[in-house]
Backbone as CSV, one residue per row, in Angstrom:
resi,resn,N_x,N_y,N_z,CA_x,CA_y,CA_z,C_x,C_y,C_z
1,UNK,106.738,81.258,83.609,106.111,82.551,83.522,105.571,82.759,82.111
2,UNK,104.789,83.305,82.009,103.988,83.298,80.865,104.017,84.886,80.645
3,UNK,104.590,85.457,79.112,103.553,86.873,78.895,102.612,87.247,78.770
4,UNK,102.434,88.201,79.072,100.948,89.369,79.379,100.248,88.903,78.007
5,UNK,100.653,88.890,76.700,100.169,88.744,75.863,99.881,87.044,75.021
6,UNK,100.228,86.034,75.485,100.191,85.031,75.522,98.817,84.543,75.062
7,UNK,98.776,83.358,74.242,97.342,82.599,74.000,96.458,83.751,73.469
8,UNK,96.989,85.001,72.605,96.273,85.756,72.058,95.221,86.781,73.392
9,UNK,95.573,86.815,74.142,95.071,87.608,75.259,95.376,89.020,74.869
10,UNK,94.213,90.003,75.148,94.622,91.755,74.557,95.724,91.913,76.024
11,UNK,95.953,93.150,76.368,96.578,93.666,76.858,96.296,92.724,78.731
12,UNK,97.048,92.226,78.961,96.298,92.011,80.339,95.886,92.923,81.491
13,UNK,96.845,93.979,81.667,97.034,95.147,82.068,97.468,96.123,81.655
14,UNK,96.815,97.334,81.909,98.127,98.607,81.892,98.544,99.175,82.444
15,UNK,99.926,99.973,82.451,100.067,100.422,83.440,101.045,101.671,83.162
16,UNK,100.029,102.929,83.123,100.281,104.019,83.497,101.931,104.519,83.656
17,UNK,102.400,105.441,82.985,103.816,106.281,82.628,103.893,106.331,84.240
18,UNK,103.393,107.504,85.387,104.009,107.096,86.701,103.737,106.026,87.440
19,UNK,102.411,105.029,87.209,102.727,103.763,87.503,104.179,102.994,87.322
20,UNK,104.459,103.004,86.145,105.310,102.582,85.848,106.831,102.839,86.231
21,UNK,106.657,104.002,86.646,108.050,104.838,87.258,108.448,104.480,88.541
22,UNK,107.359,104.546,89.344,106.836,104.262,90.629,107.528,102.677,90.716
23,UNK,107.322,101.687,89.718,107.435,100.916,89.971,109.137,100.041,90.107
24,UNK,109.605,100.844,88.924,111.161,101.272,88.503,112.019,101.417,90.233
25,UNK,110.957,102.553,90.705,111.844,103.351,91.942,111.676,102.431,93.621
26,UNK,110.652,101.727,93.001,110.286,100.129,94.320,111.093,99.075,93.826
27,UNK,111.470,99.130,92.473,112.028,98.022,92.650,113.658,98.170,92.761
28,UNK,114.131,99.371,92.694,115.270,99.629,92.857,115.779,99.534,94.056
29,UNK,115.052,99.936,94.768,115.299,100.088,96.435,115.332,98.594,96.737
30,UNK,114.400,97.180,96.116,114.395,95.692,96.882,115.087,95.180,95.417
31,UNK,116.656,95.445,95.336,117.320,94.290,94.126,117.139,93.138,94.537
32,UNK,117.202,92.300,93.578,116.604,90.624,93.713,114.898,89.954,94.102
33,UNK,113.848,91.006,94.407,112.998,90.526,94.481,112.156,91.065,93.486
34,UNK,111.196,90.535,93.714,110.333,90.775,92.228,108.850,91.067,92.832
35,UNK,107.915,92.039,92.276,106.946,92.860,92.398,106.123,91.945,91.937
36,UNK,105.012,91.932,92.580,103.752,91.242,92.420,102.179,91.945,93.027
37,UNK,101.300,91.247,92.169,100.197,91.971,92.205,98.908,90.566,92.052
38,UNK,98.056,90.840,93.536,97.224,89.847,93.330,95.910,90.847,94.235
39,UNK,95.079,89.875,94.120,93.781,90.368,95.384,93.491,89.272,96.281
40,UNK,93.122,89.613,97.465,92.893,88.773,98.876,91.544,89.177,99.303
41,UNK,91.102,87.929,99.682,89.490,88.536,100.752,89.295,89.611,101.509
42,UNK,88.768,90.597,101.669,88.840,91.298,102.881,88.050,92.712,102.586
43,UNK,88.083,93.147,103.688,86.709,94.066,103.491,85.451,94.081,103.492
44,UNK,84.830,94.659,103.622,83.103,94.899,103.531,82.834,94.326,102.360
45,UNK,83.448,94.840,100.938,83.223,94.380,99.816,83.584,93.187,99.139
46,UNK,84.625,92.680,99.587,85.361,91.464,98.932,86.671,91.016,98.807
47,UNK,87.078,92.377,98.016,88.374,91.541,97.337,88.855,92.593,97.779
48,UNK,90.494,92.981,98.155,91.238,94.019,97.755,92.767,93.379,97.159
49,UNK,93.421,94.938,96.748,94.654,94.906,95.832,95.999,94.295,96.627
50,UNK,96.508,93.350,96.249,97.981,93.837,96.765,99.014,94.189,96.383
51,UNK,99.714,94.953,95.989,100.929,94.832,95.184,101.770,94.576,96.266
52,UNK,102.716,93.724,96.219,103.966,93.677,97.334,105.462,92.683,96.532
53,UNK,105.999,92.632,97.789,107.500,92.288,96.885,107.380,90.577,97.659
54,UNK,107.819,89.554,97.016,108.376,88.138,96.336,109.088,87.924,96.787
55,UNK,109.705,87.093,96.799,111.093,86.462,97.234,111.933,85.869,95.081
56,UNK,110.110,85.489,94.887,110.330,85.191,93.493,108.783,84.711,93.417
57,UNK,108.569,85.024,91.656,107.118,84.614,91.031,106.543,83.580,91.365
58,UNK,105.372,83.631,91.539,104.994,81.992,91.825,104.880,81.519,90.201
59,UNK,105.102,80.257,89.731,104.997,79.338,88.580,103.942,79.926,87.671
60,UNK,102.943,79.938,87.868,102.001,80.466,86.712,101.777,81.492,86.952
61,UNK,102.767,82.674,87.108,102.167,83.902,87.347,102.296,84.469,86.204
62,UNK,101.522,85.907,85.522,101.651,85.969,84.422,102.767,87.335,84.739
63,UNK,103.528,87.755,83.517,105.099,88.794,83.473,104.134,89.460,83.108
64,UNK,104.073,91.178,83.076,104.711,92.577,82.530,105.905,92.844,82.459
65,UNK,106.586,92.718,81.322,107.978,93.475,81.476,107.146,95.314,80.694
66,UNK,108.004,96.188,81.352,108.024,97.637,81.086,109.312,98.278,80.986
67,UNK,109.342,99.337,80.941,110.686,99.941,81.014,111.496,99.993,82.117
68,UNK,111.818,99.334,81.985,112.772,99.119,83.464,112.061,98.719,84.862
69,UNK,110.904,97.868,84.567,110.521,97.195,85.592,109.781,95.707,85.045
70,UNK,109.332,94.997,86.173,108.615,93.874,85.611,107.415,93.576,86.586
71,UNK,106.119,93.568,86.291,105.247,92.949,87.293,104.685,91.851,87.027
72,UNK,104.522,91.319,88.036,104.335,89.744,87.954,102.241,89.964,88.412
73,UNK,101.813,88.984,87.765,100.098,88.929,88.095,100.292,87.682,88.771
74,UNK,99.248,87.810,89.483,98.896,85.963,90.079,97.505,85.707,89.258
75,UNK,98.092,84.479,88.543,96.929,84.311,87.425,95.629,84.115,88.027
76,UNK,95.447,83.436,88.963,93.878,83.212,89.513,93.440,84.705,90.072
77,UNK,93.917,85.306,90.248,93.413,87.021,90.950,93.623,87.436,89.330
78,UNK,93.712,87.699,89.080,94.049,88.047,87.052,92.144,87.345,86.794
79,UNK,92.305,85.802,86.677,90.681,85.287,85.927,89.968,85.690,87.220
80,UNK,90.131,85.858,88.309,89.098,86.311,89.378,88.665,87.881,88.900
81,UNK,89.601,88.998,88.614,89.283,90.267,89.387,89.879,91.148,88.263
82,UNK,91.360,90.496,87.493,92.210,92.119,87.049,92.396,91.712,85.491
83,UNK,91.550,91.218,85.219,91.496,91.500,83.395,91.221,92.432,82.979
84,UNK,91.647,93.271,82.171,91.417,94.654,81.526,91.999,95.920,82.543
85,UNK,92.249,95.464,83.615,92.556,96.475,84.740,93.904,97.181,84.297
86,UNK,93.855,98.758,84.672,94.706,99.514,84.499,95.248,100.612,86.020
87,UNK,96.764,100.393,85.791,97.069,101.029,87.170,98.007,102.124,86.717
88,UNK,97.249,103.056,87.805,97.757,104.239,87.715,98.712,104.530,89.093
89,UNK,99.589,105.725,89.450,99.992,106.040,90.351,99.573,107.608,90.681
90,UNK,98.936,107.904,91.623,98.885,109.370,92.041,99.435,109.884,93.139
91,UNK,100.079,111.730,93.068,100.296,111.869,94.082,100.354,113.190,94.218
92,UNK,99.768,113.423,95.889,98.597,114.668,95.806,99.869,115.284,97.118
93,UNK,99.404,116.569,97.649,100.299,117.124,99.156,100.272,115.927,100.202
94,UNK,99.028,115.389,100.247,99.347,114.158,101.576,99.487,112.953,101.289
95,UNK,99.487,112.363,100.112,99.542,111.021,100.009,99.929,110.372,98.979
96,UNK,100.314,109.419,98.352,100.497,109.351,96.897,100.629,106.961,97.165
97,UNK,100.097,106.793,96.303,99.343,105.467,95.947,98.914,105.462,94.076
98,UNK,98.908,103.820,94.355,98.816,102.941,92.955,96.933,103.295,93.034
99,UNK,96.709,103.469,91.658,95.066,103.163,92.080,95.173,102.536,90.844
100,UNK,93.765,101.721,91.250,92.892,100.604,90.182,92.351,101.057,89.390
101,UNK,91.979,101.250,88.053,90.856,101.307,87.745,90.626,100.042,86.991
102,UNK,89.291,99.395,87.345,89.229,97.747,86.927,88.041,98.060,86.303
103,UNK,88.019,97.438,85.040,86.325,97.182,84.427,85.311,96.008,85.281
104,UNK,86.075,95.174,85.477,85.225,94.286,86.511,84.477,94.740,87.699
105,UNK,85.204,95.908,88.244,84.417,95.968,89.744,83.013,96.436,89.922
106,UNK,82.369,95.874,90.181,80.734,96.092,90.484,80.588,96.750,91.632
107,UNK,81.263,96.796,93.078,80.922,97.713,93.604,82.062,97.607,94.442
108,UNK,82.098,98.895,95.462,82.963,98.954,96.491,82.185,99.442,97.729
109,UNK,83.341,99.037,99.001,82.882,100.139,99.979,83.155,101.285,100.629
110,UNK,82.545,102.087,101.471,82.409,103.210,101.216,83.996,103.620,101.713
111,UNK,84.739,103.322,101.850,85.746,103.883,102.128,86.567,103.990,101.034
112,UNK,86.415,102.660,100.389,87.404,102.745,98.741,88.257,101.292,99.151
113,UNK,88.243,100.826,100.119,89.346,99.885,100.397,89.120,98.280,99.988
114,UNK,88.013,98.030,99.575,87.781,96.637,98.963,86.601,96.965,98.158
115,UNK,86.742,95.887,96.913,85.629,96.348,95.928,84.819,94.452,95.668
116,UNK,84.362,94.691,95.043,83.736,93.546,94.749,83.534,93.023,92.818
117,UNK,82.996,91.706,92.547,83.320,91.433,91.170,82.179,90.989,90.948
């Protein structure tokens, strides 16, 4: 596993005070697995997000450690899609979700659910 900051790389990600909380309170609930974050084909547009839970990191994935959590990147979705990307968590009366905001994305579709690079 490699850190976020490694080989002189700026920040790889950020991630947002209730991102970060959010992430604390997912990973509390699955002890022993580990949080990860990549993008998959799909959609009108291209790519979308996944965050989901591991069994364990894959080998070159890159660490966030935070305050009391750790997220793991999958480095090829990292040089594909989430360099500079920052995640936030919101949450409104009906719904509450991680959102992206990525400097890379060139466009999305109209729903919001896959974006493109």
């Amino acid at each position: 596993m490699k850190p976020a900051h490694e080989h002189g790389e700026e920040q790889m990600v950020t991630i947002s005070e209730p991102a970060g909380q959010r992430m604390r309170e997912l990973q509390a609930a699955e002890p022993g697995r580990v949080l990860r974050l990549s993008v998959r084909p799909a959609g009108c547009s291209g790519l979308e997000y996944v965050m989901d839970f591991a069994d364990s990191p894959a080998e070159d994935d890159l660490r966030i450690d935070g305050d009391g959590y750790c997220l793991y990147v999958d480095r090829e979705s990292y040089g594909k899609a989430l360099h500079g990307l920052t995640i936030d968590f919101q949450r409104d009366l009906l719904s509450a979700a991680f959102v992206y905001l990525n400097p890379n994305k060139k466009g999305e579709c109209g729903c919001g659910a896959s974006f493109s690079v």
